[in-house]
C-alpha positions in Angstrom: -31.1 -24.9 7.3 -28.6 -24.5 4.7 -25.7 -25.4 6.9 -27.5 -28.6 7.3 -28.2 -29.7 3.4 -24.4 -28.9 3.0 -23.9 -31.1 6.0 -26.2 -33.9 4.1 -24.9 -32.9 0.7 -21.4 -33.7 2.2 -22.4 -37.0 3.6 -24.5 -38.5 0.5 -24.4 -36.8 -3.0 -26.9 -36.2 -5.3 -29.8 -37.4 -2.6 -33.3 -35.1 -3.0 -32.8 -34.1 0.7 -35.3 -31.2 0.7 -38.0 -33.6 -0.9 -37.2 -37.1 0.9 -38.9 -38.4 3.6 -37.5 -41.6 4.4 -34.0 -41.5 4.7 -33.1 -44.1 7.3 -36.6 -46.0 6.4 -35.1 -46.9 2.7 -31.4 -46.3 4.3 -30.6 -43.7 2.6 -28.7 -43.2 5.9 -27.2 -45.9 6.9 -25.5 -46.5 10.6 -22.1 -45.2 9.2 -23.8 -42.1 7.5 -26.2 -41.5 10.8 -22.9 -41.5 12.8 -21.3 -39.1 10.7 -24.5 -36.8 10.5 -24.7 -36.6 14.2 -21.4 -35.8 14.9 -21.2 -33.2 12.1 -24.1 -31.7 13.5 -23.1 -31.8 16.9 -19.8 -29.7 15.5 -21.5 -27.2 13.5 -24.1 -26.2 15.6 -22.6 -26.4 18.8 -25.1 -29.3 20.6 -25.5 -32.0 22.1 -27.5 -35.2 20.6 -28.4 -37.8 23.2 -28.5 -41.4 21.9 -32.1 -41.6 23.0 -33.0 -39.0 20.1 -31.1 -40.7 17.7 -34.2 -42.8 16.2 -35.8 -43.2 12.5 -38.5 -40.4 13.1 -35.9 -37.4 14.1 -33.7 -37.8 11.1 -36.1 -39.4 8.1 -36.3 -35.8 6.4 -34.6 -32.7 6.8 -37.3 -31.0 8.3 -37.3 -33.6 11.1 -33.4 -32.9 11.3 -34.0 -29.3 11.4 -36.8 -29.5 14.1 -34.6 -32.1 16.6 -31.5 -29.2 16.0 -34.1 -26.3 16.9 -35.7 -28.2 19.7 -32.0 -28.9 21.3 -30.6 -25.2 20.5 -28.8 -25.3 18.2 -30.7 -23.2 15.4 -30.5 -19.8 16.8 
């Protein structure tokens, strides 16, 4: 999981990533930043993200990050 608050970190300074909730809700992460997020997680851990799981409630919080890279295989 620390690969991916570097990933965030990289993406957004500064933002309390392991506390937030809402980051596309209050766009944090906007559609440029969402872009980049996907395809830097796509890189780094080796997957695949369909379009259909790019929505609000898969990348509000890092934990819901963390789960859709887990669920898709890229965690282990």
């Amino acid at each position: 999981m620390e690969e991916l608050y570097e990933i965030l970190e990289d993406i957004i300074p500064g933002e309390d990533y392991k506390n937030s909730t809402a980051l596309v809700d209050d766009d944090i992460l906007t559609s440029f930043e969402l872009v980049r997020l996907v395809t830097e997680i796509d890189s780094t851990f080796d997957i695949s993200i369909p379009s259909s799981e790019i929505v609000p409630d898969n990348f509000n919080s890092a934990e819901t990050i963390w789960a859709l890279i887990e669920r898709l295989g890229g965690a282990g």
